[in-house]
ROLUM-733965 format. One line per 5 residues: number of its first residue (from 1); their letters; for each residue x, y, z of C-alpha. Coordinates in Angstrom, 1 decimal, padded with zeros to 4 digits. Layout:
! residues N
NUM> a> X,Y,Z ~ ... .
//
This chain:
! residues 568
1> xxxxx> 076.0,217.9,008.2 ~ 079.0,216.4,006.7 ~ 079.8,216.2,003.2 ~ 079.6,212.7,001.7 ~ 082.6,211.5,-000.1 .
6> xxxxx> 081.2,212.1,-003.7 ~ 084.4,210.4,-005.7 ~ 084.6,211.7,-009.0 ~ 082.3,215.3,-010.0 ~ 083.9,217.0,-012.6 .
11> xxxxx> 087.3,215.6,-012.4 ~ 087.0,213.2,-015.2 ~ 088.5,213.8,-018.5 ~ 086.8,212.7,-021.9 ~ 088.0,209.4,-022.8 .
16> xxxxx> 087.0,209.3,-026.1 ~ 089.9,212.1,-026.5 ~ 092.4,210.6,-024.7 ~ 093.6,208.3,-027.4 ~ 094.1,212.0,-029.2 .
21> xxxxx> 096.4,213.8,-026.5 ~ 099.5,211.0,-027.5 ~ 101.1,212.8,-030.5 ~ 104.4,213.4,-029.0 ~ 107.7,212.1,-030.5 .
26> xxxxx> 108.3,208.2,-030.8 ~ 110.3,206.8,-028.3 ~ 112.6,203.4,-028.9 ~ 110.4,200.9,-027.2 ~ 107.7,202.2,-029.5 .
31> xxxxx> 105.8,204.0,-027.7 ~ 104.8,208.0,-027.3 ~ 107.1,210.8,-025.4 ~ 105.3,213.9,-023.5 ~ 107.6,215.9,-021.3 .
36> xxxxx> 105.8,218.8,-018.8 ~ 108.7,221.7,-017.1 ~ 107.7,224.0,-014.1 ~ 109.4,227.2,-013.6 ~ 109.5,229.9,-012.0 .
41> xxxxx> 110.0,233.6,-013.0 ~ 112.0,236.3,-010.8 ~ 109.3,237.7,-009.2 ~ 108.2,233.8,-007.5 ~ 105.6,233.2,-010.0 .
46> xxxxx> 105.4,229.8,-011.1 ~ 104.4,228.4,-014.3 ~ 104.4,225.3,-016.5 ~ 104.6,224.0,-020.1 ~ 104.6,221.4,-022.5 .
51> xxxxx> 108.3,220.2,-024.0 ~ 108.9,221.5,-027.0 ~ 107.5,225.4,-026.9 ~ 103.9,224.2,-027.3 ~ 102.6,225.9,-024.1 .
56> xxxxx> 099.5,225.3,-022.3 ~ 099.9,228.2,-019.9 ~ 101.3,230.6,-022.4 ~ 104.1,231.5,-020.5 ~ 107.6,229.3,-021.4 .
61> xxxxx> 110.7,231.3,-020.1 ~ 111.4,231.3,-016.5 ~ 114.3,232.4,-014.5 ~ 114.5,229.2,-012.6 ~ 114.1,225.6,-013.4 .
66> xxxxx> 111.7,223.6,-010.8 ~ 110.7,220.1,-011.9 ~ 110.8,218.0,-014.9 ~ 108.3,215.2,-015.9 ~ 109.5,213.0,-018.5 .
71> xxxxx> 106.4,210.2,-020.0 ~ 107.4,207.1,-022.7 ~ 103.6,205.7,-023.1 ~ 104.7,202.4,-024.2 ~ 102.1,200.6,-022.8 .
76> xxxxx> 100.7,198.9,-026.0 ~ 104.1,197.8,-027.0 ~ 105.9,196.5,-024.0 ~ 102.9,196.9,-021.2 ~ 104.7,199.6,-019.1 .
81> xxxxx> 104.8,203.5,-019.7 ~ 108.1,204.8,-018.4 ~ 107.6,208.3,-015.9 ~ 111.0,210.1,-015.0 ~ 110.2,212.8,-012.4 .
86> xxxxx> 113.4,215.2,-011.2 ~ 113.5,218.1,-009.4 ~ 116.2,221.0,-010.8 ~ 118.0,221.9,-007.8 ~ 118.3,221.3,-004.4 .
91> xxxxx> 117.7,224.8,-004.1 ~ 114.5,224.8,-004.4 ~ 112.5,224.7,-001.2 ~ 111.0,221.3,000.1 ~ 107.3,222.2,000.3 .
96> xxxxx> 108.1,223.0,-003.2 ~ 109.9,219.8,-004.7 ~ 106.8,217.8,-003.4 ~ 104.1,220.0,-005.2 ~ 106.2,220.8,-008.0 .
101> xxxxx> 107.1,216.6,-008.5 ~ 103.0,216.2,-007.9 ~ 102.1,218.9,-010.5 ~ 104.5,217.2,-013.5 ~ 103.7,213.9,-013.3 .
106> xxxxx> 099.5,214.7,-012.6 ~ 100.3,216.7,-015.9 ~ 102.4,214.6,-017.9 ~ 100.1,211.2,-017.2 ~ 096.4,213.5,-016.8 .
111> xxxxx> 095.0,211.2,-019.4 ~ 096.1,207.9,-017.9 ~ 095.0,208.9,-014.8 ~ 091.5,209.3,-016.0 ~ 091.8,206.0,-017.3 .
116> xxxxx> 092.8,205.2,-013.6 ~ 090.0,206.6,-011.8 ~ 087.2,205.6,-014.3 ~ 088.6,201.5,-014.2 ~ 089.1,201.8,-010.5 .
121> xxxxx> 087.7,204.4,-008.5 ~ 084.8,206.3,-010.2 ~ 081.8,203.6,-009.3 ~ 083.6,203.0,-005.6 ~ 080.9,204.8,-003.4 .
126> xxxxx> 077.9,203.4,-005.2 ~ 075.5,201.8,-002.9 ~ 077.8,202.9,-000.1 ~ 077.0,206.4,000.5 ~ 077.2,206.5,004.1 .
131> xxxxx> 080.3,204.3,004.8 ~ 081.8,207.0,002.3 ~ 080.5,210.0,004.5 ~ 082.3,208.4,007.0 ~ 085.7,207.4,005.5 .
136> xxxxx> 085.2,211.3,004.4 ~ 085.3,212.2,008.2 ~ 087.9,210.1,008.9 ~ 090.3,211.3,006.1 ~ 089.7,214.8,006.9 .
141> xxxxx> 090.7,214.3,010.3 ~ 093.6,212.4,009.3 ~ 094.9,215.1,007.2 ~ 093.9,217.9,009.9 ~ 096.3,216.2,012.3 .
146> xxxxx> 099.0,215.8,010.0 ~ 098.9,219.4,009.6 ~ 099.1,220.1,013.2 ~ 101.9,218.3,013.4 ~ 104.1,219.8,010.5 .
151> xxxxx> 102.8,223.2,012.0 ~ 104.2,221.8,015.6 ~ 107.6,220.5,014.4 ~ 108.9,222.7,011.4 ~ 112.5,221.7,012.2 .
156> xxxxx> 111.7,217.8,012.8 ~ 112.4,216.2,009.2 ~ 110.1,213.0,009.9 ~ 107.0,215.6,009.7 ~ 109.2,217.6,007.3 .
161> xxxxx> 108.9,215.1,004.6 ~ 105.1,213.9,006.0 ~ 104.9,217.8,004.2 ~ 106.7,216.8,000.9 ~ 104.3,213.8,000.3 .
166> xxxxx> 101.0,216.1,001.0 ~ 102.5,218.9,-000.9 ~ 103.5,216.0,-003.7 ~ 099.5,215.4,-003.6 ~ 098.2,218.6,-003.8 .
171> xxxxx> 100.7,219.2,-006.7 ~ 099.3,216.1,-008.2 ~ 095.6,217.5,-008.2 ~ 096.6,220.7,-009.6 ~ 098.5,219.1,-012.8 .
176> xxxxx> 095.7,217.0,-013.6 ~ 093.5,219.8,-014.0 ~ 096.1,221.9,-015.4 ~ 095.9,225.0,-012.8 ~ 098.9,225.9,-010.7 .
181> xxxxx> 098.5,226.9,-006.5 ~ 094.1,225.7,-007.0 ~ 094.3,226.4,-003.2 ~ 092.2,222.8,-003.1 ~ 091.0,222.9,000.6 .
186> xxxxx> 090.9,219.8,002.4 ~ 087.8,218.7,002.5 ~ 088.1,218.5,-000.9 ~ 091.7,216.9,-001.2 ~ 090.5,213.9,000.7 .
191> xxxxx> 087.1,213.6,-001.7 ~ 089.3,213.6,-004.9 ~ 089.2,210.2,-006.6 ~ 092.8,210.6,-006.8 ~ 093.2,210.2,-003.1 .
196> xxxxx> 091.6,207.1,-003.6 ~ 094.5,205.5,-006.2 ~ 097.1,207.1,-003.1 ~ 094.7,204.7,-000.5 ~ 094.7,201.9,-003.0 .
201> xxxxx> 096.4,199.7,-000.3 ~ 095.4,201.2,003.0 ~ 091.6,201.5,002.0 ~ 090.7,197.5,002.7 ~ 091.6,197.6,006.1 .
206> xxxxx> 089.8,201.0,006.3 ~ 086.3,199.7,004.8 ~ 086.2,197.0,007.7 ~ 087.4,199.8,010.5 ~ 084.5,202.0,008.9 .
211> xxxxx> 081.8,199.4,007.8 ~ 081.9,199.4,003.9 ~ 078.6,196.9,003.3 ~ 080.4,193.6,003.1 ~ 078.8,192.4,-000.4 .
216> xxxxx> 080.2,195.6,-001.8 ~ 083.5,195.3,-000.2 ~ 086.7,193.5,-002.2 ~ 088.1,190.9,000.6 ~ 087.5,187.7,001.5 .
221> xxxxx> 089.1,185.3,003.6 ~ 092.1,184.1,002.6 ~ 092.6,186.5,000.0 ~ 096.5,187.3,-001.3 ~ 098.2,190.4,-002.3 .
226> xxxxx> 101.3,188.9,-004.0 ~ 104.2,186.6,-003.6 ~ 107.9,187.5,-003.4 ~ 111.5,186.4,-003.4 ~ 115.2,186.7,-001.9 .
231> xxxxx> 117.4,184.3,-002.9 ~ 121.6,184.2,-002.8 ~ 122.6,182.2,-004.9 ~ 125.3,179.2,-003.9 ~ 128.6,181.4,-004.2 .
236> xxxxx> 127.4,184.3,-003.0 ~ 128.2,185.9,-005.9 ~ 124.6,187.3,-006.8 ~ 121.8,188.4,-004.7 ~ 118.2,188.5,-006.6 .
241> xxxxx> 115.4,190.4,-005.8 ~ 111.5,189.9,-007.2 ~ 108.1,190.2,-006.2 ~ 104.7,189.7,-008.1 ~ 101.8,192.0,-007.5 .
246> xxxxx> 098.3,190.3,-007.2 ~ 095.5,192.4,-007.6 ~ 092.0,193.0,-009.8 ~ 092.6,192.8,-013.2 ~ 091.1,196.7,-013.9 .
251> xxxxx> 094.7,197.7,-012.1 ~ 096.4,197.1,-015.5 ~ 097.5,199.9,-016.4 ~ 101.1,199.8,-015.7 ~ 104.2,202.2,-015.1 .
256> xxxxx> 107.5,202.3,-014.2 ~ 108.3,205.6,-011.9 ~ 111.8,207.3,-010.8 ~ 111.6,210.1,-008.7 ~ 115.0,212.3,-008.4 .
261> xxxxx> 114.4,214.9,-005.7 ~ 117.1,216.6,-004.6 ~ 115.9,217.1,-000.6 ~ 118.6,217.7,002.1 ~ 119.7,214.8,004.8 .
266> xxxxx> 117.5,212.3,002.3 ~ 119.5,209.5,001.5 ~ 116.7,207.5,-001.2 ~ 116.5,210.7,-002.5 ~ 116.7,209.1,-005.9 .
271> xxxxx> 113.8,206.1,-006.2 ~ 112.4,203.3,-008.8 ~ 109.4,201.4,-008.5 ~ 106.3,199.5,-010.5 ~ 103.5,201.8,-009.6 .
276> xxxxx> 100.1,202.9,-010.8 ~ 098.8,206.8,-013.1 ~ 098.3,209.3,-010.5 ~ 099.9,206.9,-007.6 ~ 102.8,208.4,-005.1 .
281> xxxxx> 103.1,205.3,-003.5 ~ 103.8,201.5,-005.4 ~ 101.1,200.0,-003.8 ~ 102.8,196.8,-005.0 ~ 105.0,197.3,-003.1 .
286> xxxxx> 108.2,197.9,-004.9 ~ 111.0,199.9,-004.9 ~ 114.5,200.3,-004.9 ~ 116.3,203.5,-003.5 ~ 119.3,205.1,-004.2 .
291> xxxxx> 120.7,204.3,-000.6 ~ 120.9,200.9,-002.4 ~ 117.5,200.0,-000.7 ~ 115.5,197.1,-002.2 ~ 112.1,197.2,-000.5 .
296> xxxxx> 109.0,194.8,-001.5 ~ 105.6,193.7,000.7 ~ 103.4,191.1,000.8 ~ 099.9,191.7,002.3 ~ 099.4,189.7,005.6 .
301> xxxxx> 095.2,189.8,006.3 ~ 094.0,191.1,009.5 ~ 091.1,188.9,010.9 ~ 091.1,190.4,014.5 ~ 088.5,193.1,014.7 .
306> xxxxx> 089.0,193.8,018.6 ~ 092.8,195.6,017.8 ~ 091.0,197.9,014.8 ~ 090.8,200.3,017.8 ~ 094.2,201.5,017.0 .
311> xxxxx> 093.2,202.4,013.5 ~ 092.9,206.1,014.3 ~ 093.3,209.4,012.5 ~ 096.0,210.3,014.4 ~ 098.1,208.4,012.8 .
316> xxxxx> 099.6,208.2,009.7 ~ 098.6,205.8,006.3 ~ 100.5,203.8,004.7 ~ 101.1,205.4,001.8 ~ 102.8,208.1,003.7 .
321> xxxxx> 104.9,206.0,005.7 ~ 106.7,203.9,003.3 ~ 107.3,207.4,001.2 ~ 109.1,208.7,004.5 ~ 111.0,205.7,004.7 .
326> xxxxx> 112.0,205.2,001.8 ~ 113.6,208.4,001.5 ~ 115.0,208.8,005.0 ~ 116.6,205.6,005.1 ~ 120.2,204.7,004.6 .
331> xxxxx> 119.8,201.4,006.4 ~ 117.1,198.2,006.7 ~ 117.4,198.9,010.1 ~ 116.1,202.1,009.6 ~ 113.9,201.8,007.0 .
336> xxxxx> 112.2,199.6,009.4 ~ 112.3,202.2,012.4 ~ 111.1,205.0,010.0 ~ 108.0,203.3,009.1 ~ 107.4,201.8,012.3 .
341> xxxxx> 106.1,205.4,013.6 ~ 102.4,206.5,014.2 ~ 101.3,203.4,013.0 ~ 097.8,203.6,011.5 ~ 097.4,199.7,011.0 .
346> xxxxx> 095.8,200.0,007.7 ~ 097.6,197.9,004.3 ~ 099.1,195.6,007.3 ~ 102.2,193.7,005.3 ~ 105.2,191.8,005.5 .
351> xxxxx> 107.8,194.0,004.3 ~ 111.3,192.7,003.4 ~ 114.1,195.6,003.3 ~ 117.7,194.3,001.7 ~ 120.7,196.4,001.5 .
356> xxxxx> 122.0,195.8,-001.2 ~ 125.6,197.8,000.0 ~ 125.8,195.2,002.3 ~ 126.4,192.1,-000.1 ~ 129.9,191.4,-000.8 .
361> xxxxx> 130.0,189.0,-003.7 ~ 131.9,186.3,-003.3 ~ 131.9,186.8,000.3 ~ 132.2,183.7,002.5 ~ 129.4,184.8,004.7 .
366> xxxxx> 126.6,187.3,004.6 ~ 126.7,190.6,006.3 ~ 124.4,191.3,009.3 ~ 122.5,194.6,008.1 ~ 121.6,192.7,005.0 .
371> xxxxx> 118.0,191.6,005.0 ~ 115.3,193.4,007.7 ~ 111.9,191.9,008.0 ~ 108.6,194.1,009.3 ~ 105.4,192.9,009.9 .
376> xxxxx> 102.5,195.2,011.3 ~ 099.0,194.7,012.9 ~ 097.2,197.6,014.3 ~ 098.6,199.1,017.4 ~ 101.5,196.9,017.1 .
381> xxxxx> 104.9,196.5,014.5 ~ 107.4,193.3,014.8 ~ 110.8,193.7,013.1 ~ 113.9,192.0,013.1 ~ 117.2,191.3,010.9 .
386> xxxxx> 117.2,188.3,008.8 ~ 120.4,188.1,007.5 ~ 121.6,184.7,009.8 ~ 118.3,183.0,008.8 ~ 119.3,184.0,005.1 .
391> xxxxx> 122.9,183.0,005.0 ~ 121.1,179.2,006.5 ~ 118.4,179.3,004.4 ~ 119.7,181.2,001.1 ~ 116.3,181.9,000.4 .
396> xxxxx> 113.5,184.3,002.1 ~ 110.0,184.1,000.8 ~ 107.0,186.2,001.3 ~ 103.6,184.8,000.6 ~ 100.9,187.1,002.6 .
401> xxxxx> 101.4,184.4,005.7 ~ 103.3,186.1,008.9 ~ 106.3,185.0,010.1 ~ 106.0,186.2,013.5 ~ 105.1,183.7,015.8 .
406> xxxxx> 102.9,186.9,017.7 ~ 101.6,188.6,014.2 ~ 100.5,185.5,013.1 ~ 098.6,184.7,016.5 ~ 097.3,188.4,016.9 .
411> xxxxx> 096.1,188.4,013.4 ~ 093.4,185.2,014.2 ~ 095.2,184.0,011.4 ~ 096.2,180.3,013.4 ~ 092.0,180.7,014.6 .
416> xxxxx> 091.9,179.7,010.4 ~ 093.9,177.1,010.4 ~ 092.1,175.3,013.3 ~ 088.9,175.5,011.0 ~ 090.6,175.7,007.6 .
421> xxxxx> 093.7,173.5,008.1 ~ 097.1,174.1,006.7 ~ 096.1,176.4,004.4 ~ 096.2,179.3,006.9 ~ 100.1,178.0,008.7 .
426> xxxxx> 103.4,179.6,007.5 ~ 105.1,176.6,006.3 ~ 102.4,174.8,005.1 ~ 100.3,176.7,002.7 ~ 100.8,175.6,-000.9 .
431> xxxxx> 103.1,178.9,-001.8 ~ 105.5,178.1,001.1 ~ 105.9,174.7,-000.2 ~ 106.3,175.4,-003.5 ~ 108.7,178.0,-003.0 .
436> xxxxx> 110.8,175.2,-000.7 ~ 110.5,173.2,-003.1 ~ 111.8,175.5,-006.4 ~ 114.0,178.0,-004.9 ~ 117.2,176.1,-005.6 .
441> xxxxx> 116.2,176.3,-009.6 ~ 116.4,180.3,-009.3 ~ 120.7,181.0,-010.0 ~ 119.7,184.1,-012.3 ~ 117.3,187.0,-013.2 .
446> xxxxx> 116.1,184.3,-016.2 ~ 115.4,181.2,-013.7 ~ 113.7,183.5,-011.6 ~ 111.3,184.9,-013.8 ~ 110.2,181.4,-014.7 .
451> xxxxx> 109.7,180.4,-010.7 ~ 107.8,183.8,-010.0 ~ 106.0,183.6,-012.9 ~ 105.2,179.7,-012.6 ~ 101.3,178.3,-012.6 .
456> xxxxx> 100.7,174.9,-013.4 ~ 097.5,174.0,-011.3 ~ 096.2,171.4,-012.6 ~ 099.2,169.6,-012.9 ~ 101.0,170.7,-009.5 .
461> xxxxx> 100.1,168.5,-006.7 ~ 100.9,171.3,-004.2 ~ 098.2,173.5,-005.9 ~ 095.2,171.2,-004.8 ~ 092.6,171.5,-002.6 .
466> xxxxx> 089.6,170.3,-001.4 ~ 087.5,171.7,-004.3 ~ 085.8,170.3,-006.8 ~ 087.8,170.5,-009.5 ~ 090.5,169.4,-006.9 .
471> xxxxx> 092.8,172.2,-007.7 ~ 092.9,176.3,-007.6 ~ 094.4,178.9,-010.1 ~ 095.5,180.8,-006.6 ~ 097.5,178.0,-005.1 .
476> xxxxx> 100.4,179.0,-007.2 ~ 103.3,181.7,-007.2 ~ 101.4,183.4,-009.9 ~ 098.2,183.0,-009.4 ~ 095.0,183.2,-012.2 .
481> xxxxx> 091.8,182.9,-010.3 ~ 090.3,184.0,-013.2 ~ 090.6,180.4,-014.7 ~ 088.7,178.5,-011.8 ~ 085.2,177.7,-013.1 .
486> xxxxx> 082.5,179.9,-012.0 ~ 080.3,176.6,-011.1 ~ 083.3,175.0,-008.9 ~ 082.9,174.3,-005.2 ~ 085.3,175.6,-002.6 .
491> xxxxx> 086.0,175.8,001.0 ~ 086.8,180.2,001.1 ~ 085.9,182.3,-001.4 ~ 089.6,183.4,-002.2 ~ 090.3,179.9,-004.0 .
496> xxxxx> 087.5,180.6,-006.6 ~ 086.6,182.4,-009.4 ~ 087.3,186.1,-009.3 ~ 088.4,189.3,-010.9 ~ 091.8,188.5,-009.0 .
501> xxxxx> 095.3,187.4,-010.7 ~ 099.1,188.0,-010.8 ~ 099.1,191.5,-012.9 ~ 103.3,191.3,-013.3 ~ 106.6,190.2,-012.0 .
506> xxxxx> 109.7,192.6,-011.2 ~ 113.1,191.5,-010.5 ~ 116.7,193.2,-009.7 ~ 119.7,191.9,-009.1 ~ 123.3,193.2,-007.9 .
511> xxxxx> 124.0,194.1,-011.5 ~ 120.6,195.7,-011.9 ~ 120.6,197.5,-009.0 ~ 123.6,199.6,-009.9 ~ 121.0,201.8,-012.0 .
516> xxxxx> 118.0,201.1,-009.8 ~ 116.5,199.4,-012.5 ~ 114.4,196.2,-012.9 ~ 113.7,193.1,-015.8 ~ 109.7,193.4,-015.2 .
521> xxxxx> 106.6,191.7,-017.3 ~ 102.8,193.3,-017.2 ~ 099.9,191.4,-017.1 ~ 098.8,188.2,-016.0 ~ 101.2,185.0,-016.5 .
526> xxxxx> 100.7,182.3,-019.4 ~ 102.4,179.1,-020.6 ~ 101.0,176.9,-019.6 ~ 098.1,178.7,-018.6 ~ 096.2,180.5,-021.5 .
531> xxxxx> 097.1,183.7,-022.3 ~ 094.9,187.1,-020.9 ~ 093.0,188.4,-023.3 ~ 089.8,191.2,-022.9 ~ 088.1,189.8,-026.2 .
536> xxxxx> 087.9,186.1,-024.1 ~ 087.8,186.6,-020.6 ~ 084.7,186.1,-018.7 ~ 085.5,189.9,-017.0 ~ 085.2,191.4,-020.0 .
541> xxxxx> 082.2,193.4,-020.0 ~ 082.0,193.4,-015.6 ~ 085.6,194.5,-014.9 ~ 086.6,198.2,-016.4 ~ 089.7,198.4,-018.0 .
546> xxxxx> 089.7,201.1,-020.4 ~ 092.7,202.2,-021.9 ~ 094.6,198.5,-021.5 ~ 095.8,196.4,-024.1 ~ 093.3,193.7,-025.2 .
551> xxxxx> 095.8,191.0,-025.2 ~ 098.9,190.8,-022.2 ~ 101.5,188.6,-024.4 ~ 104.8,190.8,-023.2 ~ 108.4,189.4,-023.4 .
556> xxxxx> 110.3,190.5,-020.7 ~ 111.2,194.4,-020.1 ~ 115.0,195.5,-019.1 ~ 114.3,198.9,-019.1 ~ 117.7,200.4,-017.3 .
561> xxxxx> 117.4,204.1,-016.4 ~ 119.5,206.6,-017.7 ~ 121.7,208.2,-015.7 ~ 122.0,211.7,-017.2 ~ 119.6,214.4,-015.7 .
566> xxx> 116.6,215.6,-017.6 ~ 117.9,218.9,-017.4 ~ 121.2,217.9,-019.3 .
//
């Protein structure tokens, strides 16, 4: 009899203590500094420790330095907690720089990881029990193959680093319960809620594949996963960058991540991204690499059921995939290639890849190797460069609609826009006409904040619909569906009222990207619209969101990275 996929057992930490386990220095932005070191001593035994001699193994001189985990929890003052993540040499084996990278930060952010699981994991498999056994199954077998494969091609790097990221997991388990080399066997890798937060993106399109009960399930036709932006501006003498995540407003709790391994042949090595406590992936997605990669997604929905057969566990998730490529890749080209392989067709997105070592400013025309555009369905990936249709256009947008003319016909999406109307059409749904119609205001990172972080619904003619009112808080750039009434009438759920908003906005630019760093707000957009608060919203006492702010008025963040090594 197989083992259900019991989610949270004794894995949760007290959160009436957590509040307590912040003591560490102050940090400039206000907030509280932890730091965790592993180590190991002569004769290979590893250990670990707090910053500052205060020990929780009792052991804090080693003969070799391993990893570093550096936390600012500023997420009452600016809305982001800042996680700096390096590994000490590239000496140390890779198997070894993914656990040892897993084991700091699971440390280092234990108690905002709780936080994590209890506001969006812990209550996933209630009512669901079997679809759980199932996705159980499925994840074991997932994770069994990946093994065989790593055991099959110890010299091939692709399943080389497919090792790092499960090695990067385990690590993670073990530093949020605090015990070095557990030995956690699969079975119960895949039933840790903290697998979960690592399937935050590819677990929609696995709840249809494995029949999650519909009324417990958190899609619905039409429903987004974020809006993002390219734009050159007219001289070609800046290239910006930004994307806004879209998501449940219990995914709140915000941090900024760089991960500094120091693996052989990996050119995005080095890595920034907005990201999630106890999350490997961005699941927004975001990133920029130190290959000079800029790297976001949009969701594009899946509405053909027929081509789920190619959702199999011999493949490889998501959140696996864009870690290989992003680390792998010192091209678009190739980021694209990278995560193009074993395709699992789960978290099925536009992705938009930009070299940013490509852009000549001031340049008369843009370089071909520039922008690279992916889109994936089950069983089948589309990809292609974008630069001409940039250097035309000076603006690419990404607004959860495929570009593709075969994505977007393989997806059933155009079987929606027979019934729905131009809603469901690439260069008709309100966010493609309102980007059109904008883009030329964005010349900097401060005009593009305002476009990406622009709602004015009841004012903006593109933003109605057949409803009643005649207008929806989703048929913006940053959407607040939170502010539709509850009584309204609309044609799809998705333009309603819902636990469902714009959570941030992220933007780089040439400048920016020198550091691989980002100007980014948390929490959902205001001015016009009202600001979010947890005292007022109708959410309040349905959607968990312990350890958040109560109130998400941020000014912008420039937070730039230091360059100097944690170890200096």
């Amino acid at each position: 009899m197989s083992r259900p996929l019991l989610l949270l057992s004794v894995v949760l930490l007290p959160l009436v203590v957590l509040s307590a386990t912040l003591h560490e220095h102050h940090h400039k932005h206000g907030g509280h500094k932890r730091e965790y070191v592993m180590c190991q001593t002569s004769d290979g035994e590893l250990y670990f420790y707090k910053n500052k001699g205060d020990s929780d193994s009792g052991y804090t001189t080693c003969d070799v330095d391993i990893a570093k985990a550096q936390l600012v929890n500023s997420i009452n003052q600016t809305g982001w907690g800042i996680l700096d993540v390096e590994i000490a040499s590239d000496k140390v084996p890779e198997w070894l720089q993914g656990y040892a990278a897993g084991f700091v930060e699971g440390r280092t952010t234990r108690d905002l990881i709780a936080l994590q699981i209890y506001n969006t994991a812990e209550e996933y498999c209630d009512g669901a029990e079997e679809y759980c056994n199932r996705l159980a199954f499925f994840l074991l077998q997932n994770l069994q193959y990946m093994r065989e494969q790593i055991e099959r091609n110890p010299k091939d790097i692709y399943w080389r680093h497919v090792n790092v990221s499960i090695n990067q997991f385990a690590g993670m388990i073990d530093g949020y319960h605090g015990k070095i080399n557990q030995g956690v066997s699969d079975n119960d890798l895949v039933i840790h809620p903290l697998y979960l937060i690592q399937l935050a993106g590819d677990i929609e399109d696995l709840e249809i594949k494995l029949g999650k009960p519909k009324h417990l399930r958190r899609t619905w036709i039409g429903s987004g996963h974020c809006s993002a932006l390219v734009k050159v501006n007219d001289k070609n003498t800046n290239l910006l960058f930004s994307h806004v995540t879209w998501s449940s407003y219990s995914s709140m709790l915000r941090l900024q991540k760089r991960y500094r391994f120091k693996l052989h042949h990996a050119p995005g090595n080095t890595y920034t991204f907005s990201s999630y406590p106890g999350s490997i992936p961005s699941v927004d997605d975001f990133l920029l690499t130190s290959s000079k990669l800029a790297i976001f997604e949009t969701t594009i929905s899946n509405y053909n059921k027929e081509i789920m057969k190619h959702t199999t566990p011999s493949t490889l998730l998501c959140w696996v995939r864009s870690q290989l490529a992003t680390r792998l890749s010192s091209s678009a080209e190739e980021w694209a290639v990278t995560f193009a392989r074993h395709n699992s067709g789960t978290y099925n997105n536009q992705w938009v890849i930009v070299d940013y070592k490509k852009f000549q400013p001031g340049a008369h025309k843009l370089q071909r190797g520039l922008i690279h555009v992916l889109e994936q369905l089950p069983g089948y990936v589309q990809h292609a460069d974008m630069t001409a249709h940039l250097n035309k256009k000076r603006f690419w947008p990404s607004y959860n609609m495929p570009f593709f003319p075969d994505i977007y016909e393989d997806s059933k999406t155009a079987a929606l826009a027979d019934k729905y109307g131009d809603w469901f059409t690439y260069d008709k749904t309100p966010r493609a006409l309102i980007f059109a119609r904008d883009e030329h205001s964005v010349v900097d990172v401060d005009s593009m904040r305002r476009l990406m972080r622009s709602n004015n619904y009841t004012q903006d003619p593109l933003s109605r619909c057949d409803c009643n009112p005649p207008y929806s808080g989703e048929n913006a750039i940053a959407c607040r569906s939170d502010l539709n009434p509850a009584n309204g009438t609309y044609p799809f759920e998705a333009l309603g009222f819902r636990d469902h908003g714009a959570t941030d906005v992220k933007i780089t630019d040439v400048k920016l990207m020198e550091t691989l760093s980002f100007d980014a707000i948390s929490g959902p957009t205001y001015d016009p619209t009202p600001i979010f608060s947890w005292k007022t919203t109708p959410f309040k006492d349905s959607v968990r969101h312990s350890g958040q702010p109560d109130e998400f008025r941020f000014n912008p963040l420039k937070h730039v990275w230091d360059q100097k090594s944690l170890y200096a």
